[in-house]
C-alpha positions as CSV (number, residue, x, y, z in Angstrom):
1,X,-20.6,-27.3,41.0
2,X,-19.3,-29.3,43.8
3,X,-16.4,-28.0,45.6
4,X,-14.2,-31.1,44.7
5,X,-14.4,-30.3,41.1
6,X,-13.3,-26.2,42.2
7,X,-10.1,-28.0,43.8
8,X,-9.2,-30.1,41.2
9,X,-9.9,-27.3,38.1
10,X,-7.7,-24.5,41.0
11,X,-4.6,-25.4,38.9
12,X,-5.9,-24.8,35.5
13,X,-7.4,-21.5,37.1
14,X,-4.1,-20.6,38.5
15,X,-2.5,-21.7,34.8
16,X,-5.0,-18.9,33.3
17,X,-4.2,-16.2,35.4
18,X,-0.6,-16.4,34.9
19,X,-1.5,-16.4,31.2
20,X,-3.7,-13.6,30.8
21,X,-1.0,-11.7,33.6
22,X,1.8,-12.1,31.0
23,X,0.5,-12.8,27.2
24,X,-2.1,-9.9,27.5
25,X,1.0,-7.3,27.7
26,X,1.5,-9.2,23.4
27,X,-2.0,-8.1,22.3
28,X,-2.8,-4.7,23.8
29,X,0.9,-3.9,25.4
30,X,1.9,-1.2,22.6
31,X,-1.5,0.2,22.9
32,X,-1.2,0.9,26.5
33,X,2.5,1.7,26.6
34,X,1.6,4.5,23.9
35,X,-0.8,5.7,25.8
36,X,-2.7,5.5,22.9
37,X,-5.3,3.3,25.3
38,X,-6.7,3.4,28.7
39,X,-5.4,0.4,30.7
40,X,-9.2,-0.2,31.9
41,X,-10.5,0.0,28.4
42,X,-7.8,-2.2,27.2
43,X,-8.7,-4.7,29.8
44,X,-12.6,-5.0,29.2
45,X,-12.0,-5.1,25.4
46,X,-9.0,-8.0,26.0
47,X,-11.5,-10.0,28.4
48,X,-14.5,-9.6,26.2
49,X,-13.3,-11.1,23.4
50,X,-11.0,-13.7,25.8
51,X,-13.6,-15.2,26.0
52,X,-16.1,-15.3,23.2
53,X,-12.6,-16.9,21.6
54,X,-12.2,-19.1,24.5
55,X,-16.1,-20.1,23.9
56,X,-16.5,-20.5,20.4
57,X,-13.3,-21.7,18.6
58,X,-11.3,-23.3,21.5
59,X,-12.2,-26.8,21.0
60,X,-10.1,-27.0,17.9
61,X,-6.6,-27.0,19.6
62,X,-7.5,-29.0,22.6
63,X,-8.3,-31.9,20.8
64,X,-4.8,-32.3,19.4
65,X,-3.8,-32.0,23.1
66,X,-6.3,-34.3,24.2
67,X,-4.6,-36.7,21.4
68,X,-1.6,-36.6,22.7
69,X,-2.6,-37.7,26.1
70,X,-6.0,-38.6,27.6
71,X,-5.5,-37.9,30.9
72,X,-8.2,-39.5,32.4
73,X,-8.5,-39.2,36.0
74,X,-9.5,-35.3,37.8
75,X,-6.5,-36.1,39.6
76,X,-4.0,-36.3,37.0
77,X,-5.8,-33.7,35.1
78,X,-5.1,-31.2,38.1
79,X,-1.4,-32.4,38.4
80,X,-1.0,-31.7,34.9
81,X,-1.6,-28.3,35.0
82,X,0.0,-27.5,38.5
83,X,3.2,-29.5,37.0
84,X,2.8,-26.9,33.7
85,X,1.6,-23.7,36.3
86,X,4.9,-24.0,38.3
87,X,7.2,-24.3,35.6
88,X,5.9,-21.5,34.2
89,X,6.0,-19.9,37.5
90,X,9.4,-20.9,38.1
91,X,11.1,-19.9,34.6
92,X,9.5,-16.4,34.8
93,X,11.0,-15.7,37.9
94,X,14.8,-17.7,36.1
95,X,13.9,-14.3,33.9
96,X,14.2,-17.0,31.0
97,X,11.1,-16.8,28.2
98,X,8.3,-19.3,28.8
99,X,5.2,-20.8,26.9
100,X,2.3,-21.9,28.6
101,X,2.1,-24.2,25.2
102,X,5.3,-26.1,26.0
103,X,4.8,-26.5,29.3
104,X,1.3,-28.2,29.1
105,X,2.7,-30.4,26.5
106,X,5.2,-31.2,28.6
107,X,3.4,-32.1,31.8
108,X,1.1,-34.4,29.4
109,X,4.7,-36.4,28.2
110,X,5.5,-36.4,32.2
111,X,1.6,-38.0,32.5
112,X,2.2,-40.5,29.4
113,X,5.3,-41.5,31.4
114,X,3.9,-42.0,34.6
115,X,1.1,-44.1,33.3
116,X,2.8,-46.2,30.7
117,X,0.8,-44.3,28.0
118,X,2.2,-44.6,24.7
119,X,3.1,-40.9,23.7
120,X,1.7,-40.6,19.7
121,X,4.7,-40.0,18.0
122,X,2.8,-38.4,14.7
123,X,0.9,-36.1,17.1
124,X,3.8,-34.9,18.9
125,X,5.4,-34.1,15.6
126,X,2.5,-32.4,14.4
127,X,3.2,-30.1,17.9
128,X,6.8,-29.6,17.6
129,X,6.7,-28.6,14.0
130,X,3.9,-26.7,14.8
131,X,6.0,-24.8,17.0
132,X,8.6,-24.5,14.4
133,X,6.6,-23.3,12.0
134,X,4.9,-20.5,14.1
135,X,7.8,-17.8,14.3
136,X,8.3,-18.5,10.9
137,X,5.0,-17.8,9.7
138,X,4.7,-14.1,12.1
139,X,7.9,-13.2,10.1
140,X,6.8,-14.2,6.9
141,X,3.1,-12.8,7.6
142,X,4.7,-9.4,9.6
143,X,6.7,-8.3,6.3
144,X,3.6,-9.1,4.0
145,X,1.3,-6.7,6.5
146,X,4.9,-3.7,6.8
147,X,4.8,-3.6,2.6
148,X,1.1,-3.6,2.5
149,X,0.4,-0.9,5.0
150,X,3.7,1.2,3.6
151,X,2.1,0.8,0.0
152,X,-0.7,1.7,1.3
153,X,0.2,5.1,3.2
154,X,2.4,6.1,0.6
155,X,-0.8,6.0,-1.9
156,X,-3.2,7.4,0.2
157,X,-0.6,10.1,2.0
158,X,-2.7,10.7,5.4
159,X,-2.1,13.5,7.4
160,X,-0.4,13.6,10.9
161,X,-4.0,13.9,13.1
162,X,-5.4,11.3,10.5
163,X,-2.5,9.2,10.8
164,X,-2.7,8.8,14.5
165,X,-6.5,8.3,14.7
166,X,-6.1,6.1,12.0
167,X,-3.1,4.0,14.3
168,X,-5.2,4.4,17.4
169,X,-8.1,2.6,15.9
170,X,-5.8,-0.2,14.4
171,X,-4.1,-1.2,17.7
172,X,-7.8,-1.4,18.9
173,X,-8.8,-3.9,16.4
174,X,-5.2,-5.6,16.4
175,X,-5.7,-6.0,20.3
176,X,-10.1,-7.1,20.3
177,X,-8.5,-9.8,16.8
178,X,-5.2,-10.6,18.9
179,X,-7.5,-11.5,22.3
180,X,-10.2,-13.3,20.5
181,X,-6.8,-15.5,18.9
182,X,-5.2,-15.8,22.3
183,X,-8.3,-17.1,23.9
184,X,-9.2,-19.8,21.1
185,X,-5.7,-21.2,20.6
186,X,-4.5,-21.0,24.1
187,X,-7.4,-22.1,26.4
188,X,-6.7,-25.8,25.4
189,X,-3.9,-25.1,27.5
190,X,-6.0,-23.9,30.5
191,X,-8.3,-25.9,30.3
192,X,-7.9,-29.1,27.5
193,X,-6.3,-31.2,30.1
194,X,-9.5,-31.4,32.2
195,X,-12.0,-32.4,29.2
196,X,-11.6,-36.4,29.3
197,X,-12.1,-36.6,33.1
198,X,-14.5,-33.5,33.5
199,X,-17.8,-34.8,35.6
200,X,-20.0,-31.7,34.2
201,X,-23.2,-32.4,32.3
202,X,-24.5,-30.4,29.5
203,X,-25.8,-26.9,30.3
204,X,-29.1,-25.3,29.1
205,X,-29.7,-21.6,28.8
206,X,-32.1,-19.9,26.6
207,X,-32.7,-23.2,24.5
208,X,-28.7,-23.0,23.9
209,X,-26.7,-26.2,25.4
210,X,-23.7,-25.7,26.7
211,X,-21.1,-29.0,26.3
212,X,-18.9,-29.6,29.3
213,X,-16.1,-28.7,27.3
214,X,-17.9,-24.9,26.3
215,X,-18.3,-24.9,30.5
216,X,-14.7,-25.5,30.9
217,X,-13.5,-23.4,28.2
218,X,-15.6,-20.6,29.9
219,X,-14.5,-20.7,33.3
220,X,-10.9,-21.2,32.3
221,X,-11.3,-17.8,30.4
222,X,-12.9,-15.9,33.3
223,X,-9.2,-17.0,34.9
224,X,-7.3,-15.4,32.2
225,X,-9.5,-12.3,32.3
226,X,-8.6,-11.5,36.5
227,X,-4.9,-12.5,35.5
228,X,-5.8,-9.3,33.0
229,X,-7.1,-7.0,35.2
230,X,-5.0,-7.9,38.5
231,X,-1.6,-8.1,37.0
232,X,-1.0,-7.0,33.5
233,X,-0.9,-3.7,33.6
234,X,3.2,-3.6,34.0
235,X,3.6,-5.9,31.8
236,X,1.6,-4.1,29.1
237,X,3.5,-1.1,30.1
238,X,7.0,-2.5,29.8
239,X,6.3,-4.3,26.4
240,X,4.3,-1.4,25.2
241,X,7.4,0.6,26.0
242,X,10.1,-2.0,24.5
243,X,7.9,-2.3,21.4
244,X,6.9,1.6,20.6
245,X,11.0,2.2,19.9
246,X,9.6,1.0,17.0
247,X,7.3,2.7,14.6
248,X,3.9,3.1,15.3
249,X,2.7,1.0,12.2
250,X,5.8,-1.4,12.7
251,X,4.1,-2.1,16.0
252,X,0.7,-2.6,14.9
253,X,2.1,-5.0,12.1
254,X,3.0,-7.2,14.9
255,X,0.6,-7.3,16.7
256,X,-1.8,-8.2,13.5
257,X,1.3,-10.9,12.4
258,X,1.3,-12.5,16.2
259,X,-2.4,-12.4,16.0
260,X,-3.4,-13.8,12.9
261,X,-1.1,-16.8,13.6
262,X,-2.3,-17.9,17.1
263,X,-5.8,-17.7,14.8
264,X,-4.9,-19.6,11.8
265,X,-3.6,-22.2,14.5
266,X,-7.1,-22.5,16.2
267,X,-9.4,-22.0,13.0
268,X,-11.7,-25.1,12.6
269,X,-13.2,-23.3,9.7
270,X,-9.9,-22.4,8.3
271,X,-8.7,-25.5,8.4
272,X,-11.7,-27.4,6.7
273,X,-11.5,-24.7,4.3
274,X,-8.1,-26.1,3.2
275,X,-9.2,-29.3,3.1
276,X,-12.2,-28.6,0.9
277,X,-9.9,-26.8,-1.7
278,X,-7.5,-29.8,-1.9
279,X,-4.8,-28.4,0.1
280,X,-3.0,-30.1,3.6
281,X,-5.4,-29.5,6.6
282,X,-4.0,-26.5,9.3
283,X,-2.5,-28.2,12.1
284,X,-5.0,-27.0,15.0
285,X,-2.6,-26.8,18.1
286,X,-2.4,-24.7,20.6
287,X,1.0,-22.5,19.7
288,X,2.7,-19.9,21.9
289,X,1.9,-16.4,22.2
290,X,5.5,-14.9,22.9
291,X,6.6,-17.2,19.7
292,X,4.3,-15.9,17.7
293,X,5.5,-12.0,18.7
294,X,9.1,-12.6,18.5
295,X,8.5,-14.0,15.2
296,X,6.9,-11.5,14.1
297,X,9.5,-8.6,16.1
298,X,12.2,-10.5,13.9
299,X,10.7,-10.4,10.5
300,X,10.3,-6.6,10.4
301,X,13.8,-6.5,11.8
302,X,15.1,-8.5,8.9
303,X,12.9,-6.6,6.2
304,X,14.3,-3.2,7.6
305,X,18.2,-4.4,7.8
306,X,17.7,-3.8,11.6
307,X,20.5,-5.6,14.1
308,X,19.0,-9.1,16.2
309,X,20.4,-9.5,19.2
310,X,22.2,-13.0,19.2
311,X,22.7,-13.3,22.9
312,X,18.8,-12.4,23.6
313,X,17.5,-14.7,21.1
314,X,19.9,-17.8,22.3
315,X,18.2,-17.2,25.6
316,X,14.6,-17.5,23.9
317,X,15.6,-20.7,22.1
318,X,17.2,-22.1,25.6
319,X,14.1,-21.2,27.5
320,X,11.7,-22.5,25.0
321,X,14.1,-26.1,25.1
322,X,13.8,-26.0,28.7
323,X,10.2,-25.6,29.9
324,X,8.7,-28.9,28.5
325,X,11.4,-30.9,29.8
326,X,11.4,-29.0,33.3
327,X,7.9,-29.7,33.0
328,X,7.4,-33.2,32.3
329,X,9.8,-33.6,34.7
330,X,7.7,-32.2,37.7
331,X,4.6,-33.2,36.8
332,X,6.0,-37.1,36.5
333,X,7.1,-36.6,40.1
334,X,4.0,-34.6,41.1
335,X,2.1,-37.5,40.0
336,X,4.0,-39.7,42.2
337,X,3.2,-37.4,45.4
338,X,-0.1,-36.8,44.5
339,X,-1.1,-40.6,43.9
340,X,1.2,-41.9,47.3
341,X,0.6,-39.2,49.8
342,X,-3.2,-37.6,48.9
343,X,-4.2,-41.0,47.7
344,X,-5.7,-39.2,44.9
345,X,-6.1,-41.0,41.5
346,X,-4.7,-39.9,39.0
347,X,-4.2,-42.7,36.3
């Protein structure tokens, strides 16, 4: 690959390791905060299936992105993602919550701008109530999952060992179901933005081809996996701490609520399936992780009469107002730098 191409894609990269460095800490965080997990297992499973998600069911979400805006030049593409990178960047260090999912959309509105690109209104609905929607449905889904697996223990009365062997394997295969989720919804996010302007032929291995997009898709989620393994250990530790206050199964129910969410979201299949049957098609957009959790956080709260912190969750809803705007904002502006003094296309 030529070394042009590494330059261009170094801002997607850089978007992937700040996303597997924070959203990990959602899938495997109570696992490894209950030391119920090695942090070195936790990673190799989280990475694993990272990317076979990443691989096989992330073209669904990025073409909604690519919808919304063709960015069409490497140049743009790369200012796009920086543009979404930084804000992300910026607003974790503002301690204010932020989505790698907002902030992409938003630096592709900042692109539409720039470029007198009509934004597709019925897209960018589909995406906003998308976003709506997805809190929601981890609440609804989370309360479903607490009744079930109460029902369920109550019947079958487990003892204490058997209990936690049987909590130790389900965090396992929440976390291995949450990773394969977080790399098929979210790596349109990575790496969507570079799909219309990508220069890579198809790859053959084996007698398999590999599209362009499968190349991206791939080397976006090796990013995500070293944003694993170089900086989410304390991240997993301090949700995995914040989130074990809880019960052990009200943990796991989130987990399983955030996860099957950020899957329905990004299932192809799913959503053909729906439209086979008669019923409305699943929106396939990429959604965000921490939206997904907090959703899911809130509906156990509400089906156990537990206390929501109003201040805390005003601060969510500000940060998750903020980011695209910040970001569309930088990136129309990056655009500008990156077009007048590198001389770079980017339109």
């Amino acid at each position: 690959m030529d070394i042009a191409i590494w330059i261009f894609l170094s801002s997607g990269l850089f978007l992937g390791w700040s996303l597997g460095a924070n959203d990990a800490a959602n899938v495997f965080g109570t696992a490894v905060g209950a030391k119920m997990l090695k942090f070195s297992t936790a990673a190799i499973i989280c990475s694993i299936m990272l990317i076979l998600g990443s691989v096989i069911s992330g073209a669904g979400a990025s073409h909604t992105l690519g919808a919304l805006g063709k960015v069409s030049a490497m140049g743009g593409a790369f200012t796009v993602a920086l543009s979404a990178a930084t804000t992300v960047y910026f607003m974790t260090k503002s301690g204010l919550p932020v989505s790698t999912s907002q902030a992409i959309v938003g630096a592709i509105i900042g692109w539409n701008l720039f470029s007198d690109m009509a934004t597709d209104s019925s897209v960018l609905t589909k995406i906003l109530t998308t976003w709506v929607l997805c809190p929601i449905l981890a609440a609804v889904v989370a309360i479903i999952l607490y009744k079930c697996v109460t029902f369920l223990l109550h019947t079958l009365r487990p003892g204490l060992f058997q209990l936690d062997n049987w909590t130790r394997i389900g965090l396992i295969f929440a976390g291995a179901f949450g990773s394969y989720s977080l790399g098929a919804n979210n790596i349109a996010n990575v790496m969507g933005v570079f799909v219309p302007s990508t220069p890579l032929d198809p790859l053959h291995i084996a007698g398999v081809e590999f599209s362009a997009s499968m190349q991206l898709f791939f080397i976006g989620a090796i990013a995500i996996s070293v944003g694993v393994f170089t900086y989410s250990k304390k991240v997993m530790l301090t949700v995995g701490d914040n989130l074990i206050t809880m019960t052990p199964i009200s943990a796991w129910v989130v987990v399983m609520a955030h996860s099957t969410v950020l899957f329905i979201f990004s299932s192809q299949s799913l959503s053909d399936t729906f439209t086979n049957i008669g019923l409305p098609s699943i929106p396939l957009v990429p959604v965000s992780s921490s939206q997904a959790l907090i959703g899911a956080v809130i509906g156990i709260a509400i089906l156990k009469r537990l206390p929501v912190q109003l201040g805390v969750l005003l601060k969510i809803l500000m940060g998750w107002v903020v980011t695209p705007i910040m970001s569309a904002i930088s990136c129309f502006i990056g655009l500008f730098i990156v077009q007048n003094l590198f001389n770079q296309v980017v339109v």
